[in-house]
VEXDOVEX-573304 format. One record per residue: residue number from 1; residue in one letter; chain; y, z, x of N, C-alpha, C, O in turn. Coordinates in steps of 0.05 Angstrom, whole numbers, plus 5000, padded with zeros to 4 digits. Layout:
! residues N
 num residu chaine n_yy n_zz n_xx ca_yy ca_zz ca_xx c_yy c_zz c_xx o_yy o_zz o_xx
 NUM      A      A    Y    Z    X     Y     Z     X    Y    Z    X    Y    Z    X
...
END
This chain:
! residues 213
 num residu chaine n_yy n_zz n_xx ca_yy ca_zz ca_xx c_yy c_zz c_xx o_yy o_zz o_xx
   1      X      A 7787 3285 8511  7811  3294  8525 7828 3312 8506 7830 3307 8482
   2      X      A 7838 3331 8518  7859  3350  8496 7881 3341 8491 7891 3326 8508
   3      X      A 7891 3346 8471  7913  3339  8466 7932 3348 8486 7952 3334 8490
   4      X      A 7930 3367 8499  7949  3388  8514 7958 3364 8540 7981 3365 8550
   5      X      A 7940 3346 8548  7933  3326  8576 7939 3308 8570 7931 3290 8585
   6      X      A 7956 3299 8542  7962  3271  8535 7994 3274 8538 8007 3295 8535
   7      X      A 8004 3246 8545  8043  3242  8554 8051 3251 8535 8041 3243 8514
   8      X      A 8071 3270 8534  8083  3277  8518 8103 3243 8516 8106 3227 8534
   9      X      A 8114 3241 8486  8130  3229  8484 8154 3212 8494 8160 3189 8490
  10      X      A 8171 3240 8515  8192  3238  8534 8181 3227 8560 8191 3209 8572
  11      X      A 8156 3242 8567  8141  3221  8589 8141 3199 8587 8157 3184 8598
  12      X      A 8120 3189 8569  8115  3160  8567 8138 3138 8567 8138 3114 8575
  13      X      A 8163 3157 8553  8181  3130  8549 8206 3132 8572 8224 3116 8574
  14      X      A 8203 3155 8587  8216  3155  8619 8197 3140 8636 8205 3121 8650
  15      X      A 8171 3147 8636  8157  3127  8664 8149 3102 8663 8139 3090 8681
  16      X      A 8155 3092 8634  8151  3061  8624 8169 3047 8628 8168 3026 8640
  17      X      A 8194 3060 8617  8216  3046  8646 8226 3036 8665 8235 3014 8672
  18      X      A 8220 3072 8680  8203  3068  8710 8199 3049 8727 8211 3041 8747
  19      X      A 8168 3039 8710  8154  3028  8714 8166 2998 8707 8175 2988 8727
  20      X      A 8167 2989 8696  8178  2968  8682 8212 2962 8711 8216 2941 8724
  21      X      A 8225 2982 8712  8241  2967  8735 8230 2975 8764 8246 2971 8783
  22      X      A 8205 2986 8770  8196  2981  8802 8178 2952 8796 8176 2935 8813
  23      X      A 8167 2950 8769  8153  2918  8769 8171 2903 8783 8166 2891 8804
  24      X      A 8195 2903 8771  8213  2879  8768 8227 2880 8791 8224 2856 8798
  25      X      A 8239 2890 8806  8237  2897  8837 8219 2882 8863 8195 2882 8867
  26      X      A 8235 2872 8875  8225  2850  8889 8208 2861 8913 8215 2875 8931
  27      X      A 8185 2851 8910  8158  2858  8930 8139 2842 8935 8139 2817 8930
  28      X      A 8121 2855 8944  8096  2829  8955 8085 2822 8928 8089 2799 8920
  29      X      A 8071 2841 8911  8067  2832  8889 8081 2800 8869 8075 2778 8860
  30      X      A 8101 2818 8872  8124  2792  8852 8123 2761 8862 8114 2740 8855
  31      X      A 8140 2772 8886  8149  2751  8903 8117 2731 8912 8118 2710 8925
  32      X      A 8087 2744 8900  8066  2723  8916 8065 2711 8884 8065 2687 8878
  33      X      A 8064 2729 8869  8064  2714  8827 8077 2690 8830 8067 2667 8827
  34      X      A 8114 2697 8840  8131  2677  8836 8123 2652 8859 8117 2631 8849
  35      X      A 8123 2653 8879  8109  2628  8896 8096 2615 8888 8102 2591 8884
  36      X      A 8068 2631 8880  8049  2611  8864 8048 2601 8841 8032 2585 8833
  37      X      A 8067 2611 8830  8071  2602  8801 8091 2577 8801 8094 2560 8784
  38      X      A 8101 2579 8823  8121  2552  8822 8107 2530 8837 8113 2507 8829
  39      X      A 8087 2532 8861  8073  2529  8867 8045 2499 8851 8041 2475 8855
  40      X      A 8036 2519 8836  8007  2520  8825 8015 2513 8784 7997 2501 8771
  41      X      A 8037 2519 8773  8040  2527  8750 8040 2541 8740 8043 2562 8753
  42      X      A 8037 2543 8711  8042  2570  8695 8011 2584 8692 8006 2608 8688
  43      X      A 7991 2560 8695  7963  2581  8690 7956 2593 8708 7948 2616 8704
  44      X      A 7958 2582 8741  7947  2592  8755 7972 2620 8757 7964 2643 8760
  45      X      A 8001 2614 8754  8012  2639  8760 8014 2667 8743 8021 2690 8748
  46      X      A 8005 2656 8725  8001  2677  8705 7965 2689 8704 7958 2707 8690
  47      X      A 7951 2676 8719  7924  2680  8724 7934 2706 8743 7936 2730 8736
  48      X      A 7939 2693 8768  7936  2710  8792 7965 2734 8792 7971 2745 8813
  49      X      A 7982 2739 8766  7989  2755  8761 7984 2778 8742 7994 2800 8741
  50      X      A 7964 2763 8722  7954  2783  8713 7928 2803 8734 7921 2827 8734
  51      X      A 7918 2778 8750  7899  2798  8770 7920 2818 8792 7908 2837 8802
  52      X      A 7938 2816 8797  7951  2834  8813 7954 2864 8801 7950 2886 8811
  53      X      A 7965 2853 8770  7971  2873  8756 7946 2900 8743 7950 2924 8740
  54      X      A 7919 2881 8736  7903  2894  8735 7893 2911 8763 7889 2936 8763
  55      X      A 7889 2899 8780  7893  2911  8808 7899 2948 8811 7887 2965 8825
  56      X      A 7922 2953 8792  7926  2980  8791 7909 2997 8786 7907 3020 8795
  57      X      A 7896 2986 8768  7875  2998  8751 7861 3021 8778 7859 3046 8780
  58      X      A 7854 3003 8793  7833  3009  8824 7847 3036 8831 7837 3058 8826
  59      X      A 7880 3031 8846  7886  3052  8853 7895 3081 8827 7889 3105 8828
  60      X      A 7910 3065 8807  7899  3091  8798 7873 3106 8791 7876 3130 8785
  61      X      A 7849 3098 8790  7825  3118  8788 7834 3134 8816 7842 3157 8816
  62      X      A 7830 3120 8837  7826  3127  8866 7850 3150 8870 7844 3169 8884
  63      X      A 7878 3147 8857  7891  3170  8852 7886 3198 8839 7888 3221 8847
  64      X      A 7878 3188 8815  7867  3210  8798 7847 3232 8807 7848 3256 8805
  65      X      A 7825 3214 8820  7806  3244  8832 7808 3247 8863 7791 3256 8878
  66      X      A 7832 3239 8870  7836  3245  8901 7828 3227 8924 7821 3238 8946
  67      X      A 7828 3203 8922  7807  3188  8940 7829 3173 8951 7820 3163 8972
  68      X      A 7851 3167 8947  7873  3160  8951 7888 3172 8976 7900 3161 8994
  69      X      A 7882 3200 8969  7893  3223  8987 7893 3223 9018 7909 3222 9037
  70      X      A 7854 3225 9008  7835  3226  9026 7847 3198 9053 7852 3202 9077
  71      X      A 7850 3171 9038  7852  3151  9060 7876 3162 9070 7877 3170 9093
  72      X      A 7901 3163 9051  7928  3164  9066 7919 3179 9088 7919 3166 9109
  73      X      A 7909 3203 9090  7905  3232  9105 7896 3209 9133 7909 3204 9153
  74      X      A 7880 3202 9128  7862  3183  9147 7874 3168 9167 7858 3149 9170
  75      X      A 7889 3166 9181  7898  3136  9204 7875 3124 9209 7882 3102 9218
  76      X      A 7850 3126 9209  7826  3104  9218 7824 3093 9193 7827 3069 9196
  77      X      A 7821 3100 9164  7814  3093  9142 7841 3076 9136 7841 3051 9136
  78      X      A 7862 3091 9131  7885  3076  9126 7898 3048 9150 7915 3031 9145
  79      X      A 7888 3052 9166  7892  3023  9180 7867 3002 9180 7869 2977 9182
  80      X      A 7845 3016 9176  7828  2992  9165 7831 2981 9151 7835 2957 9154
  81      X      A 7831 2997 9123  7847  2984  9105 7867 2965 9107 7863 2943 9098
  82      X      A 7892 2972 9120  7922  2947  9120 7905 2929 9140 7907 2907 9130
  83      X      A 7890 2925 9163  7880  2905  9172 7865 2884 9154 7869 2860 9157
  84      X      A 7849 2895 9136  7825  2875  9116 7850 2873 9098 7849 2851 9086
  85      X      A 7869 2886 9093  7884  2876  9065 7904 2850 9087 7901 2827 9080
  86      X      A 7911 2851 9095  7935  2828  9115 7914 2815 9116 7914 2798 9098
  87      X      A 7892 2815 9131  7879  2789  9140 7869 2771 9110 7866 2747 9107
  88      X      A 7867 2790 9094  7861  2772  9068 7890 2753 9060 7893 2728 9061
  89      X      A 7903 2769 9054  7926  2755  9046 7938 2725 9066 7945 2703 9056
  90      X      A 7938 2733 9092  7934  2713  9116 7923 2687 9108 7932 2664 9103
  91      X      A 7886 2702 9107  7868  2681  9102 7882 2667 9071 7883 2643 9074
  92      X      A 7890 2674 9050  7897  2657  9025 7916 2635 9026 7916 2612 9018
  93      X      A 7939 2656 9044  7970  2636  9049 7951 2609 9071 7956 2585 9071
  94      X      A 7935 2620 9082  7915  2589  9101 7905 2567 9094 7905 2544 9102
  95      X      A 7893 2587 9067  7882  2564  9042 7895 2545 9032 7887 2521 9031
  96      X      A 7920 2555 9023  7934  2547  9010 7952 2522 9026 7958 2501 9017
  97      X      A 7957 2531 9050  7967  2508  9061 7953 2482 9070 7961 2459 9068
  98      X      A 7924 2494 9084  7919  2472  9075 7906 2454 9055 7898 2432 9061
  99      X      A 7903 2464 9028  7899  2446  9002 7919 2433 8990 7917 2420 8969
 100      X      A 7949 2439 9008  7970  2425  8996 7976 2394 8997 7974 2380 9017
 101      X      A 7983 2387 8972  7975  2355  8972 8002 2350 8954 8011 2368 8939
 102      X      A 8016 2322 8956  8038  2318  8940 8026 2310 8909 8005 2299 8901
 103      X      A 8051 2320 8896  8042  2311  8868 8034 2280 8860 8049 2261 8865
 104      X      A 8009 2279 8848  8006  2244  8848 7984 2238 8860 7970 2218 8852
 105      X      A 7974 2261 8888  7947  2251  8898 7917 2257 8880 7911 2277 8868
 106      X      A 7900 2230 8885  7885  2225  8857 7869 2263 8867 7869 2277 8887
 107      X      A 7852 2265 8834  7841  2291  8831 7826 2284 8846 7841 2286 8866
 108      X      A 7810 2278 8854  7780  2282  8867 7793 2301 8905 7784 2320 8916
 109      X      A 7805 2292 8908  7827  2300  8932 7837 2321 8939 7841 2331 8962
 110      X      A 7844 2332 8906  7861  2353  8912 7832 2386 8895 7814 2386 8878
 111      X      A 7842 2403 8912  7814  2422  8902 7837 2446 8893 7852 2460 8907
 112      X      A 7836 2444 8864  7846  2463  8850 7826 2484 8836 7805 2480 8825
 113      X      A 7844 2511 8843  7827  2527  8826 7824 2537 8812 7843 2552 8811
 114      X      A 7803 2544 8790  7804  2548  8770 7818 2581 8763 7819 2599 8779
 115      X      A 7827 2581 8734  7842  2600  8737 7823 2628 8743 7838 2644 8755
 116      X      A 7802 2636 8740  7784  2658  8740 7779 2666 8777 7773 2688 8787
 117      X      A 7783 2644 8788  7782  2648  8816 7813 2658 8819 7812 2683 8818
 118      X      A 7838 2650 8822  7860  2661  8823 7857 2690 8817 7863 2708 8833
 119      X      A 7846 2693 8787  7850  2727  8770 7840 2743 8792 7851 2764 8797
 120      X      A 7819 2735 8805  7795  2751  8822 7811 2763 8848 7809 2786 8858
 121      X      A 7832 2738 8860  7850  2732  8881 7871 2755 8884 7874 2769 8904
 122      X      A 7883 2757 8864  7903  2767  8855 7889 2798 8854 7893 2816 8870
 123      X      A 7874 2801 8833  7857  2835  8830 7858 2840 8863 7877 2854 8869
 124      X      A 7843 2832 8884  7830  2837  8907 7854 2844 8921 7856 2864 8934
 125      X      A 7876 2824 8918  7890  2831  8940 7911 2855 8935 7916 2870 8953
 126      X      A 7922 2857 8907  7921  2882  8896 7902 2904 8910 7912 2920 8926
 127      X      A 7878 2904 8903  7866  2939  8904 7870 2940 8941 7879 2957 8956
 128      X      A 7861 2917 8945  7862  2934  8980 7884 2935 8990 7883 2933 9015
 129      X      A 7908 2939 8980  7929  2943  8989 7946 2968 9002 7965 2977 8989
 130      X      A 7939 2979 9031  7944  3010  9029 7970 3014 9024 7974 3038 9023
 131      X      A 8000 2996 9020  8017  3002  9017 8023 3012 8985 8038 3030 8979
 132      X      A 8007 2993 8966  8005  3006  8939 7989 3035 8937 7995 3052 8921
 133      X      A 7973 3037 8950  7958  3070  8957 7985 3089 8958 7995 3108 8946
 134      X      A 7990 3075 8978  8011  3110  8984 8033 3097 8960 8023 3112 8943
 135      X      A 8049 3085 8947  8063  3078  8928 8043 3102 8898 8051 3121 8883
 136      X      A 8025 3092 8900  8019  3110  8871 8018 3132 8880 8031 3145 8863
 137      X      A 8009 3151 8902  8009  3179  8907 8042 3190 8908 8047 3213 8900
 138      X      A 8065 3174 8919  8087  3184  8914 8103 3180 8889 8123 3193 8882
 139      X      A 8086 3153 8871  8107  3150  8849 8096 3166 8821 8112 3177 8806
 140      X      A 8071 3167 8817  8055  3172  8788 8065 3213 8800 8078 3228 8785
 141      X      A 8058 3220 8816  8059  3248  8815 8089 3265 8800 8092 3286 8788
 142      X      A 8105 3243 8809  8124  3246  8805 8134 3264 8758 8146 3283 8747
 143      X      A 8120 3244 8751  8126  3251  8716 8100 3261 8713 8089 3250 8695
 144      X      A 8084 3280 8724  8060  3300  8724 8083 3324 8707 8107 3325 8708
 145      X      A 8068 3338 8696  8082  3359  8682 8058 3379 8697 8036 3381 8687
 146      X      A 8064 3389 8714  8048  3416  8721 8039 3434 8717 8019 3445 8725
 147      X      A 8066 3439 8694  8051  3460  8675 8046 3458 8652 8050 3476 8636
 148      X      A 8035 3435 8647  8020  3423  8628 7986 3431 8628 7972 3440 8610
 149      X      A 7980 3422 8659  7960  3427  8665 7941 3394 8661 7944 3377 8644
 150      X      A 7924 3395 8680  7911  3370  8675 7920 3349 8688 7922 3327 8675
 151      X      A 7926 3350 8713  7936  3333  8722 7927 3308 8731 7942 3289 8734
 152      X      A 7908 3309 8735  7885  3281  8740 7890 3262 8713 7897 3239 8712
 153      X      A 7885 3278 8696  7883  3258  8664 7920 3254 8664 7928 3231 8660
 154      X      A 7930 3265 8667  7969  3261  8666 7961 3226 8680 7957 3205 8669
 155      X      A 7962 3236 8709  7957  3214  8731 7948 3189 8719 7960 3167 8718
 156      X      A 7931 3193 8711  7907  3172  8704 7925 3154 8672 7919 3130 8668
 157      X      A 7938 3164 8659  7937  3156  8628 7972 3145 8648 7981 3122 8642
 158      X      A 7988 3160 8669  8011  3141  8675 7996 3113 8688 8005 3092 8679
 159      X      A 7977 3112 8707  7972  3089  8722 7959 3075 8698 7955 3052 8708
 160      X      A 7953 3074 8678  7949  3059  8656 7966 3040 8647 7963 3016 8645
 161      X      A 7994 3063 8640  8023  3045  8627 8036 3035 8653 8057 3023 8651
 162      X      A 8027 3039 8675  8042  3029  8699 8024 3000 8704 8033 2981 8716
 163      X      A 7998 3001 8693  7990  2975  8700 7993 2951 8671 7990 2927 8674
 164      X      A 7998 2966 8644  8007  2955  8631 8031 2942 8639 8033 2918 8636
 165      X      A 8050 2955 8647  8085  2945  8649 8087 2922 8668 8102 2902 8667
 166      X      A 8066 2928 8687  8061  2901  8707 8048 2881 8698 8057 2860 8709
 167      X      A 8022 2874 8675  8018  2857  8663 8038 2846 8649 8037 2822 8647
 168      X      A 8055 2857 8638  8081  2849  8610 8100 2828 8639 8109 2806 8633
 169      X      A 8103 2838 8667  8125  2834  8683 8112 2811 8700 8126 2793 8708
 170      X      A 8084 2811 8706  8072  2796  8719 8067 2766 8711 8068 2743 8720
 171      X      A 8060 2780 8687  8053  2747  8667 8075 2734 8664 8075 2710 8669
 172      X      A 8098 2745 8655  8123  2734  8650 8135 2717 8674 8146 2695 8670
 173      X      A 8131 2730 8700  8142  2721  8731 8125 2695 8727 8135 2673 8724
 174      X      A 8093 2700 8729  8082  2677  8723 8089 2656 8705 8092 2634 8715
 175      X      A 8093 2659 8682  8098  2639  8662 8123 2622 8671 8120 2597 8674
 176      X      A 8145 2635 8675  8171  2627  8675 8169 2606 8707 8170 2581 8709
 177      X      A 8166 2620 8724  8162  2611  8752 8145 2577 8753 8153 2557 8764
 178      X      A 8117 2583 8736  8104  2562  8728 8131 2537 8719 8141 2518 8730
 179      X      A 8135 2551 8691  8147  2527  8685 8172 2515 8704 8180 2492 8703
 180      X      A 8184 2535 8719  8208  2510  8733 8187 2493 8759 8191 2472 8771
 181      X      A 8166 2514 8761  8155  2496  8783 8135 2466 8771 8123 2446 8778
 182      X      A 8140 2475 8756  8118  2443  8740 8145 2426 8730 8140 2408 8714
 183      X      A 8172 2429 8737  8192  2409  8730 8196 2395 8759 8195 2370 8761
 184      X      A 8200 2417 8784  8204  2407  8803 8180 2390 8820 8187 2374 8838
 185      X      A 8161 2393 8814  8134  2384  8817 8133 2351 8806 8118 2333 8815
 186      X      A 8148 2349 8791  8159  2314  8787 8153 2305 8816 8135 2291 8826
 187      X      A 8171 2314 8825  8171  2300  8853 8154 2303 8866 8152 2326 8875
 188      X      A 8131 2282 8873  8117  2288  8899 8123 2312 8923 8115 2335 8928
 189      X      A 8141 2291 8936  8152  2318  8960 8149 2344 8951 8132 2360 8958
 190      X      A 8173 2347 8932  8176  2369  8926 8151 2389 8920 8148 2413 8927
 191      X      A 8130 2370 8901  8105  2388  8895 8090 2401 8929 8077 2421 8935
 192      X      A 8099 2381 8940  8083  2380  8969 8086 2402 8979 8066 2414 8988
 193      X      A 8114 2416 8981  8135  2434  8992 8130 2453 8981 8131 2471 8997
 194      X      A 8122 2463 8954  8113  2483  8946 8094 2494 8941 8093 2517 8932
 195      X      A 8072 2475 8949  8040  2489  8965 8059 2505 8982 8069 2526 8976
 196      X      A 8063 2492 9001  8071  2499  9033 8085 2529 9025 8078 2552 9031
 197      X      A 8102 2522 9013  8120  2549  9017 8101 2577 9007 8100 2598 9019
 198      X      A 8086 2569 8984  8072  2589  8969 8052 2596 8991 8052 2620 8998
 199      X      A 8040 2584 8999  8028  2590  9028 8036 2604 9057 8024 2619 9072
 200      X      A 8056 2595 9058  8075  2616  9077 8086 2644 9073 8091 2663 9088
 201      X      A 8089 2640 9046  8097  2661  9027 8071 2693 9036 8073 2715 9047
 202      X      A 8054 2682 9028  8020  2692  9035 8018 2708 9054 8013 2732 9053
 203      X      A 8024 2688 9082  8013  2693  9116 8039 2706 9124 8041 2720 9143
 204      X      A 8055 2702 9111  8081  2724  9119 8080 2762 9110 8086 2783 9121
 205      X      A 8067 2754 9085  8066  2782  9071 8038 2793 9089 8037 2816 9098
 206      X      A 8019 2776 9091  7997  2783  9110 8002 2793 9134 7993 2815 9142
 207      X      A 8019 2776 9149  8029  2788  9180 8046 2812 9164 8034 2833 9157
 208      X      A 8065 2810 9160  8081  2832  9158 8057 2868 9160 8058 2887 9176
 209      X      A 8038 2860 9135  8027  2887  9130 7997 2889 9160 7982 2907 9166
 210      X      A 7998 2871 9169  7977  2870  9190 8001 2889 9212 7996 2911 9223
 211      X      A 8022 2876 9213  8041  2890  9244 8051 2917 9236 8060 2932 9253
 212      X      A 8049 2925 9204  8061  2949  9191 8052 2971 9206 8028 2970 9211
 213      X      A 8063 2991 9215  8058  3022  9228 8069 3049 9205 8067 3073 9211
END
């Protein structure tokens, strides 16, 4: 790569920002980290937040050489897409409700999962997401220097630090979220209640992007 196609300095430390307060900005992303993390704990929420966050990775390639474009352009492509991405998310918040069990019920009972299944969870529901599609084609173009030249590699090296800034924001939502939910989790009930909610959490964000126009 030339030097000419690498962030200039003023870039990098404007769209890491950016980036860093649309992380932190309340959305499906966050808001499914924080559920499950209060939920599930700090591993699983920091699992299935680091998979969201890597997730970017997907759309930015798919930005970079145009394939992004191509679906938005699409209404058959781009609503297939939000149909398989809602019904996934649907199907998880389903899961989830029903594996919910109060804190205390013996293990054999309760089917937890391991954290590498979450990471997987989290990546997936990430990439098929057409509302993050059109999100990177209006946000990354944005700190392109044009007449720089090279704009694919510009594209490509921002959806990088944009999926870094979400790992730094994701893991954290996870961690923190984890730990008040592993205090409130004392309580039976309460553990009980926060399957549930983290599950609803899910089939809400699911319907929502299934009824989206």
């Amino acid at each position: 790569m030339s030097a000419d196609f690498l962030l200039t300095p003023s870039q990098f430390t404007a769209f890491l920002g950016a980036a860093i307060l649309v992380a932190l900005a309340p959305g499906p992303d966050n808001l499914m980290v924080l559920s499950l993390g209060m939920a599930r704990g700090r591993k699983a929420g920091v699992a299935f937040g680091l998979g969201c966050a890597l997730g970017c990775l997907n759309h930015t390639l798919l930005a970079a050489i145009g394939v992004s474009a191509l679906i938005a352009a699409s209404p058959i492509a781009f609503n297939a897409l939000r149909i398989i991405g809602g019904a996934y998310l649907v199907w998880l918040g389903v899961q989830a409700l029903r594996n919910a069990r109060p804190v205390g019920t013996p293990a054999a009972q309760v089917a937890r999962e391991p954290a590498g299944r979450l990471f997987a969870k989290g990546l997936v529901a990430n990439a098929i997401n057409p509302k993050v599609i059109l999100f990177f084609l209006a946000f990354l173009p944005q700190f392109v220097d044009g007449a720089r030249g090279g704009a694919a590699w510009q594209i490509l090296q921002l959806g990088l630090v944009f999926t870094l800034a979400s790992v730094l924001v994701f893991g954290a939502i996870g961690w923190f979220a984890g730990g008040i939910g592993e205090r409130l989790a004392r309580r039976p009930a309460i553990g009980l209640w926060l399957d549930r909610s983290a599950g609803a959490v899910f089939v809400a964000l699911g319907v929502r992007l299934l009824v989206a126009r």
